[in-house]
Backbone as a ProteinNet text record, in pm:
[ID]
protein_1_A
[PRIMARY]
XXXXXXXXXXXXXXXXXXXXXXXXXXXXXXXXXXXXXXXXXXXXXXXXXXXXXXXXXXXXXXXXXXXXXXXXXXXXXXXXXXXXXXXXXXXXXXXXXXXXXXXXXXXXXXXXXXXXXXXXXXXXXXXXXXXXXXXXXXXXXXXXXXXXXXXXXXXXXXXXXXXXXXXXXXXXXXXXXXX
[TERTIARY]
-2631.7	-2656.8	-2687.7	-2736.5	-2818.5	-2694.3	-2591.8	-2471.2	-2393.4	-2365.5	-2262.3	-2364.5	-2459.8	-2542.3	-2518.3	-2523.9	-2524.5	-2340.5	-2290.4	-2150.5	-2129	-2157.1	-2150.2	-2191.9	-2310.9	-2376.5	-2299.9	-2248.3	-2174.9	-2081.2	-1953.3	-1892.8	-1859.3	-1976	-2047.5	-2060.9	-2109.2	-2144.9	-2023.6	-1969.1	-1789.5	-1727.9	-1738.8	-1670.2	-1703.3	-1851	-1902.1	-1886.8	-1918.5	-1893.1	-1723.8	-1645.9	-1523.7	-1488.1	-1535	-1523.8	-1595.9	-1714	-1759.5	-1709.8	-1625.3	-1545.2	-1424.6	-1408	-1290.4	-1198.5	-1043.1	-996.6	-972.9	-928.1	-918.7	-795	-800	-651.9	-558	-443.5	-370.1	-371.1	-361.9	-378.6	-234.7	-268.9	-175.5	-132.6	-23.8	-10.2	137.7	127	256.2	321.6	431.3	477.9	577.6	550	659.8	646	808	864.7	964.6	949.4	1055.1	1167.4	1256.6	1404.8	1471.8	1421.1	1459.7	1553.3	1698.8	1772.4	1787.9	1821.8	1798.9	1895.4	1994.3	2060.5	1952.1	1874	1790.1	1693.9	1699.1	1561.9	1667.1	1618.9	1670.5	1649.7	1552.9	1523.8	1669.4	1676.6	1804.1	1958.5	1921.2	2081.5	2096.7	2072.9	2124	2045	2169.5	2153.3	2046.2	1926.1	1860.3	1713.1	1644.9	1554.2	1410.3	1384.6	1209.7	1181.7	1165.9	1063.8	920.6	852.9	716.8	730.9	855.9	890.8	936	1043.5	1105.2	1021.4	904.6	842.9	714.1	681.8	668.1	685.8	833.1	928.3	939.3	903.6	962.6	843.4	746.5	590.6	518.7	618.6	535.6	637.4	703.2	717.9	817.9	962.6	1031.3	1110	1086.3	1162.9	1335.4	1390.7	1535.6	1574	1538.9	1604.2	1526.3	1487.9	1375.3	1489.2	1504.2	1534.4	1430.1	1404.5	1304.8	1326.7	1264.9	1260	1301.5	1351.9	1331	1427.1	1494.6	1519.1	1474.6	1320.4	1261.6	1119.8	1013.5	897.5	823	721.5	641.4	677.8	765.5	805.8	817.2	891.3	901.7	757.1	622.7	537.3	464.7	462	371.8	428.7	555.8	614.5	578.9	557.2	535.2	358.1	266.4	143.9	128.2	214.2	190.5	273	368.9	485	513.2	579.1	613.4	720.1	800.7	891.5	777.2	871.1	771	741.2	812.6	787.5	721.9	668.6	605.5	420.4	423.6	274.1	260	300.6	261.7	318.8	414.6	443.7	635.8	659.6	803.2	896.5	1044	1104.1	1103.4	1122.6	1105.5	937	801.1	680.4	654.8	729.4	690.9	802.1	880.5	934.6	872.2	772	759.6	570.7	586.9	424.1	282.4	334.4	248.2	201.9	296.4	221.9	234.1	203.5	188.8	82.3	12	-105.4	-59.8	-55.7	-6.3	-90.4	6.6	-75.1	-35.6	-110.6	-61.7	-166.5	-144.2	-279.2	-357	-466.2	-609	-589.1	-540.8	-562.4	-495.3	-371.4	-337.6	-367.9	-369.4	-381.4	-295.8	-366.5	-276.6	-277.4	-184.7	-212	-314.3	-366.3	-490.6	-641.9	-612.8	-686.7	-681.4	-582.5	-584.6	-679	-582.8	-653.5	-748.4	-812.3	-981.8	-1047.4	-998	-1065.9	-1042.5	-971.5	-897.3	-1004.8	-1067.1	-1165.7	-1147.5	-974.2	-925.7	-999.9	-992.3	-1037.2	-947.2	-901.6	-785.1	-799.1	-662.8	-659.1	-556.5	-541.2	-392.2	-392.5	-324.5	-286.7	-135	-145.7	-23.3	-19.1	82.4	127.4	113	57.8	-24.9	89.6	10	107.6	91.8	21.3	-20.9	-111.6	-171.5	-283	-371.3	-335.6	-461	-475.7	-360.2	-395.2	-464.4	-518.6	-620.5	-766.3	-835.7	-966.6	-1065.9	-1129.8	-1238.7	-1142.3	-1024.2	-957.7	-929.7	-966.7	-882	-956.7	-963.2	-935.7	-1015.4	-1029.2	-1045.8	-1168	-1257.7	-1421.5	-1370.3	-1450.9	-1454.8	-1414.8	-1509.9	-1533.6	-1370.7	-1354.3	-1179	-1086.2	-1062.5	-995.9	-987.9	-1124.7	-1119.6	-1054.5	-1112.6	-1020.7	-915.3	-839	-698.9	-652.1	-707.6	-643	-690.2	-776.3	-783.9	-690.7	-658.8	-507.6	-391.6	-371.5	-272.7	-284.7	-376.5	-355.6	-340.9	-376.4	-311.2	-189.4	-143.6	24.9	108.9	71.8	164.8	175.5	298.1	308.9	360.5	304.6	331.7	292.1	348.7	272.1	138.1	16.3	-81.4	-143.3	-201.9	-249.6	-336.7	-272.5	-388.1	-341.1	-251.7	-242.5	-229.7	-327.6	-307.6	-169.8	-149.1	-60.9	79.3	135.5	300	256.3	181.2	183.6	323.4	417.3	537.5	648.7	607.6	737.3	645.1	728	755.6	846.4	776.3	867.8	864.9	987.8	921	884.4	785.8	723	757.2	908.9	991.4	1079	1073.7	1140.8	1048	1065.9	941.3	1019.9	1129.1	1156.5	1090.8
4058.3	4062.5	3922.6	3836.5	3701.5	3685.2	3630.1	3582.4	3574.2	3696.5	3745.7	3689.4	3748.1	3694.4	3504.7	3456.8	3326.9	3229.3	3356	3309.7	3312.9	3453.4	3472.3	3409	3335.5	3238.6	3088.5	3018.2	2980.2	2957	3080.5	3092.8	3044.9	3132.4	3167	2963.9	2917	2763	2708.7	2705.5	2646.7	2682.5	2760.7	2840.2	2804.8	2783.6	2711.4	2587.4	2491.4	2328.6	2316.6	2414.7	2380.4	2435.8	2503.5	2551.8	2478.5	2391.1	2304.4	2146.9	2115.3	2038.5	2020.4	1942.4	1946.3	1866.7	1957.6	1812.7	1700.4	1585.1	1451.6	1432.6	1378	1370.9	1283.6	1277.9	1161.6	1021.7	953.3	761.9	766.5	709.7	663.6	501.7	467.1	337.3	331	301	291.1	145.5	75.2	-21.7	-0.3	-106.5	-96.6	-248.2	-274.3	-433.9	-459.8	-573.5	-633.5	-651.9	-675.8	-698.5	-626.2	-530.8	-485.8	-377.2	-402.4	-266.6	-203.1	-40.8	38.3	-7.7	-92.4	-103.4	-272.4	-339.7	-457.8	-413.7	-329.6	-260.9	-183.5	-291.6	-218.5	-48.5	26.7	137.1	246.5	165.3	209.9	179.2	111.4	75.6	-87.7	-157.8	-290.5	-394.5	-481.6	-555.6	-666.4	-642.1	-775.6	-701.8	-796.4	-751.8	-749.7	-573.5	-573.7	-471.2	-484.4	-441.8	-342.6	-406.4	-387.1	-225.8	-290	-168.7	-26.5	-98.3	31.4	108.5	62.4	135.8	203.2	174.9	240.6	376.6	369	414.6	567.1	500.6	586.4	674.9	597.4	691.1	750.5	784.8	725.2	893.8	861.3	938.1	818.8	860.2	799.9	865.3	792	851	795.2	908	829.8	919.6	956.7	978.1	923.8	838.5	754.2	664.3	666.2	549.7	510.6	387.5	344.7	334.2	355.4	350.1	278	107.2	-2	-79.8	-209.2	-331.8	-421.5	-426.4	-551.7	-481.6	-612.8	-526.5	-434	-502.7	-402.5	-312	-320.8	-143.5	-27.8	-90.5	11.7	52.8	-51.3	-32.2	40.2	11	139.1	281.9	276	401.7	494.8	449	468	520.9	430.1	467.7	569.7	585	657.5	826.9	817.3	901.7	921.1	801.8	858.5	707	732.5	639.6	514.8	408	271	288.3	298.2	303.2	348	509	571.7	584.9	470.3	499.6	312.3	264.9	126.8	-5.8	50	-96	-47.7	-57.8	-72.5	-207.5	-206.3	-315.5	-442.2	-426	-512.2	-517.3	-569.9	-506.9	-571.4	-751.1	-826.6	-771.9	-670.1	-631.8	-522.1	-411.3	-357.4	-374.2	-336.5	-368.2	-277.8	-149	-56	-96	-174.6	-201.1	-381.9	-425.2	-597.1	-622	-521.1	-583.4	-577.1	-644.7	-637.1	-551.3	-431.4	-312.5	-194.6	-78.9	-1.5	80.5	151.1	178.4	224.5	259.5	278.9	437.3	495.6	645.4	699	603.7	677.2	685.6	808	859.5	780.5	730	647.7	764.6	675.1	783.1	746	622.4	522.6	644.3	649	760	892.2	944	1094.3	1079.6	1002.1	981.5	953.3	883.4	847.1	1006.7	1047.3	1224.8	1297.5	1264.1	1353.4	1289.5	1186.4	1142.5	1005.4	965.7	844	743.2	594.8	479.5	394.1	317.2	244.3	125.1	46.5	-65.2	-136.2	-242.1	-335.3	-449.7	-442.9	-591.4	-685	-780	-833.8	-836.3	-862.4	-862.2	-724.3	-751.5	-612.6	-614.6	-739.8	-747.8	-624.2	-516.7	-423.2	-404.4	-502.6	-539.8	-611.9	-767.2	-850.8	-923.4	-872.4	-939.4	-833.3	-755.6	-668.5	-692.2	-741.7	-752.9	-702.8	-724.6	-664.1	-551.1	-606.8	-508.6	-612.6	-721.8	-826.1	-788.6	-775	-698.4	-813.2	-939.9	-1042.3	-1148.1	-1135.9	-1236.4	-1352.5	-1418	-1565.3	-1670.6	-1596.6	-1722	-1681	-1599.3	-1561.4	-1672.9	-1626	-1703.1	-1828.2	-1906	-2036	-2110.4	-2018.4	-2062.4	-2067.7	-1923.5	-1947.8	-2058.6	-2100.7	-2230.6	-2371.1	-2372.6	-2485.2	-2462.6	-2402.1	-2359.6	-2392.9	-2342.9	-2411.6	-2525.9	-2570.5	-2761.1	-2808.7	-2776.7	-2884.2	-2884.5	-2765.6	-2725.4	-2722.1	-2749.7	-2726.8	-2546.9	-2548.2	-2442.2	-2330.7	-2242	-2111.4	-2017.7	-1887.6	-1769	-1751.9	-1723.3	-1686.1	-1584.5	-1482.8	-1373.9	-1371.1	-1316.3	-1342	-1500.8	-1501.2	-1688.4	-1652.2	-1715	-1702	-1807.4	-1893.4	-1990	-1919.8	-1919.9	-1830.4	-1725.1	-1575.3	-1498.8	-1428.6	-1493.1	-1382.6	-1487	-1586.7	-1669.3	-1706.3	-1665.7	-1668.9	-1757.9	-1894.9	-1993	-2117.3	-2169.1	-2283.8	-2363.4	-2452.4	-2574.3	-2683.1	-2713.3	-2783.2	-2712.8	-2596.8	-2521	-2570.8	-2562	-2570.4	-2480.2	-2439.4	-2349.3	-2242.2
-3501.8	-3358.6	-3304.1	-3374.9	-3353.5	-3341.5	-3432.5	-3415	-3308	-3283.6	-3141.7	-3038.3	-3056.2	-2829.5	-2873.2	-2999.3	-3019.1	-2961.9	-3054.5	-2998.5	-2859.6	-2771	-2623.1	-2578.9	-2572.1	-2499.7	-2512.2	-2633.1	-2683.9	-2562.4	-2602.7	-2504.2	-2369	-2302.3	-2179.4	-2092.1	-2206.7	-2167.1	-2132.8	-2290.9	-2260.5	-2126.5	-2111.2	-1992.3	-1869	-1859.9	-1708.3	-1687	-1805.4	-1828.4	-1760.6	-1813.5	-1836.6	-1657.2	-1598.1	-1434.1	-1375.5	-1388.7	-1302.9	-1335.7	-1393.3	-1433.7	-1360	-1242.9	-1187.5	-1238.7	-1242.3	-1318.8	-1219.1	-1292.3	-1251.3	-1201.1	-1020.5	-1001.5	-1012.9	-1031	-1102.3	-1036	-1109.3	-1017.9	-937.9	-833	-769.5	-725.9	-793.2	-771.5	-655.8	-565.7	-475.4	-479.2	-510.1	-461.6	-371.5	-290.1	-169.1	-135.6	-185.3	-211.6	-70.5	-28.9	71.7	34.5	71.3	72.3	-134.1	-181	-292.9	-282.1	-325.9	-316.8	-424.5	-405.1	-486.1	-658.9	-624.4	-791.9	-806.3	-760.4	-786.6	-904.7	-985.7	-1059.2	-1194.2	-1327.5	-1424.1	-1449.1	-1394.5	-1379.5	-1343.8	-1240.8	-1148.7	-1178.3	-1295.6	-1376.1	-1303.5	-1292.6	-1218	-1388	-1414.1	-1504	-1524.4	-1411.4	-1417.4	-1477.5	-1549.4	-1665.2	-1592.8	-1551	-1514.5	-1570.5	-1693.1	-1796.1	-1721.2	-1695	-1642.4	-1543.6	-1440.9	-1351.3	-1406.1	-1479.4	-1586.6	-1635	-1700.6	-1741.4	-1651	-1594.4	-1424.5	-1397.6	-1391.1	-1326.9	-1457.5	-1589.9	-1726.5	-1728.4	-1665.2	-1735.4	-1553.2	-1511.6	-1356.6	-1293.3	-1115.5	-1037.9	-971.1	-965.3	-878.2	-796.7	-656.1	-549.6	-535.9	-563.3	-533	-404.4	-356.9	-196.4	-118.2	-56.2	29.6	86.2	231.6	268.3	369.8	410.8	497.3	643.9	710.9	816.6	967.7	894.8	959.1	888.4	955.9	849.4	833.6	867.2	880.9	796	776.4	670.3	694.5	855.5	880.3	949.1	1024.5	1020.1	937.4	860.9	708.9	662.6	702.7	600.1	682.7	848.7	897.6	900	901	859.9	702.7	609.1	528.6	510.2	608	588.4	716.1	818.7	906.7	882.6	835.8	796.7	956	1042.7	1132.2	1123.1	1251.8	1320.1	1344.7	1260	1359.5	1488.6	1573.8	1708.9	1772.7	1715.7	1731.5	1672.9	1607.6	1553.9	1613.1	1738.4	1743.5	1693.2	1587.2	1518.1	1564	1661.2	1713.8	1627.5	1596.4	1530.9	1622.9	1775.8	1862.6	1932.2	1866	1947.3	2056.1	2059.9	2180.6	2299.2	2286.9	2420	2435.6	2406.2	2446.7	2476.5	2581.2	2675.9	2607.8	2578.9	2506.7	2410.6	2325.6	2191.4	2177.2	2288.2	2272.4	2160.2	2144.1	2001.8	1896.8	1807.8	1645.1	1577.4	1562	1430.5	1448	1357.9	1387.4	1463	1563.5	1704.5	1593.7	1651.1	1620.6	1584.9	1632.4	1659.2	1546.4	1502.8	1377.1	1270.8	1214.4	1070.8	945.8	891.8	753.7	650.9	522	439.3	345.3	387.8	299.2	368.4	500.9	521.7	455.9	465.9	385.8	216	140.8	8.5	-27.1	91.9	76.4	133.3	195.9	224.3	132.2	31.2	-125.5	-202.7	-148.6	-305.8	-393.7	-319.1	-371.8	-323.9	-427.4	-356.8	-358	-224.8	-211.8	-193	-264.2	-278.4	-199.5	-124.2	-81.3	-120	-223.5	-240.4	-198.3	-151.2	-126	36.8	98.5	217.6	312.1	400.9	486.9	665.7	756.1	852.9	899.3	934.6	1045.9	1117.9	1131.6	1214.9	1193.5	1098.1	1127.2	1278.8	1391.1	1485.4	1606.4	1482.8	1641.1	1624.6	1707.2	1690.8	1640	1558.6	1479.9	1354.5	1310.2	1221.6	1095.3	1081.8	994.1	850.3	756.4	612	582.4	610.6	521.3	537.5	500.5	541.9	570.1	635.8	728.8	544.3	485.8	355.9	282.8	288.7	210.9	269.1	421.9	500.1	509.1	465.6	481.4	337.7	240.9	107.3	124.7	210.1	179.7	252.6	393.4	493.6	403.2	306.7	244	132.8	97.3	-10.1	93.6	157.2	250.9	286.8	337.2	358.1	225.3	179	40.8	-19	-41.5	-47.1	28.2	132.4	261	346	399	485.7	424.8	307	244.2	320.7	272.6	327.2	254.3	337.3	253.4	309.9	273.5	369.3	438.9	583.2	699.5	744.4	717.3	812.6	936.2	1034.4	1188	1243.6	1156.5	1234.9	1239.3	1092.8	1085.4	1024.9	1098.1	1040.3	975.3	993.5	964.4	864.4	884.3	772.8	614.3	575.9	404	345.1	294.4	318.8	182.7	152.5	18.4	151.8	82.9	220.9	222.2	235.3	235.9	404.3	418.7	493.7	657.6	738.5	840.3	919.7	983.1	1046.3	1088.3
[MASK]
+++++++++++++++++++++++++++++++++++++++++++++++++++++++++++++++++++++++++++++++++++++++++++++++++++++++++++++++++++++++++++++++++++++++++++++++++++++++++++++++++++++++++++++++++++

């Protein structure tokens, strides 16, 4: 009798540990590259060697019906965090002709999907090139002391892209180029 109420209880534990145990939801890593076409990625059959991606791609979730939204970057990229039409969430392909959205970003009001996943429990990361709104006030991602590193990285190398540059926010350039 000791045995069995020993095992049931036993049991009984496993069983609650294992229901108050939520499982863990899977990592999410998104890349979303500029000017990359779909045969540019040994993954995708194209002869040029990215290892790193491939395997990505081998141990990972790939989208092969996705086309983007835009032909230019940040369109594509607020589309992607908005799941809507550039145009429609603020970041239009033309934004200095249109009057509604003369501010650089994507409006205030919209829902990202950096938002959703942080309400799922996720914690999110951006690294790399952003361009949806460091030019709206009180929205810039990046401390006074960041910023100044990066403009003293830039005066010394010349005119690169570096993130958050107020001067050419939009050219990506060897610094030889000044255009």
């Amino acid at each position: 009798m000791v045995f069995s109420v020993s095992l049931l209880l036993l049991l009984a534990s496993t069983r609650t540990a294992a229901a108050e145990s939520p499982a863990r939801p899977p990592n999410i890593i998104l890349i979303f590259a500029d000017d990359v076409g779909y045969g540019d990625l040994g993954c995708y059959g194209s002869t040029l060697n990215t290892p790193q991606i491939d395997r990505l791609a081998r141990e990972g979730f790939r989208w092969t019906d996705c086309l983007v939204a835009a032909n230019v970057c940040g369109p594509s990229r607020a589309a992607l965090m908005t799941g809507r039409y550039p145009m429609r969430c603020g970041h239009p392909i033309s934004r200095h002709n249109t009057p509604k959205y003369a501010e650089y970003g994507i409006a205030a009001e919209e829902l990202t999907l950096a938002e959703l996943l942080k309400s799922a429990g996720y914690y999110n990361k951006m690294v790399g090139k952003w361009h949806l709104g460091f030019h709206v006030n009180g929205s810039h991602p990046l401390d006074a002391e960041l910023m100044q590193e990066a403009e003293r990285i830039r005066a010394q190398i010349g005119d690169v892209h570096v993130i958050g540059s107020d001067q050419r926010p939009h050219h990506l350039a060897n610094p030889q180029d000044k255009t």
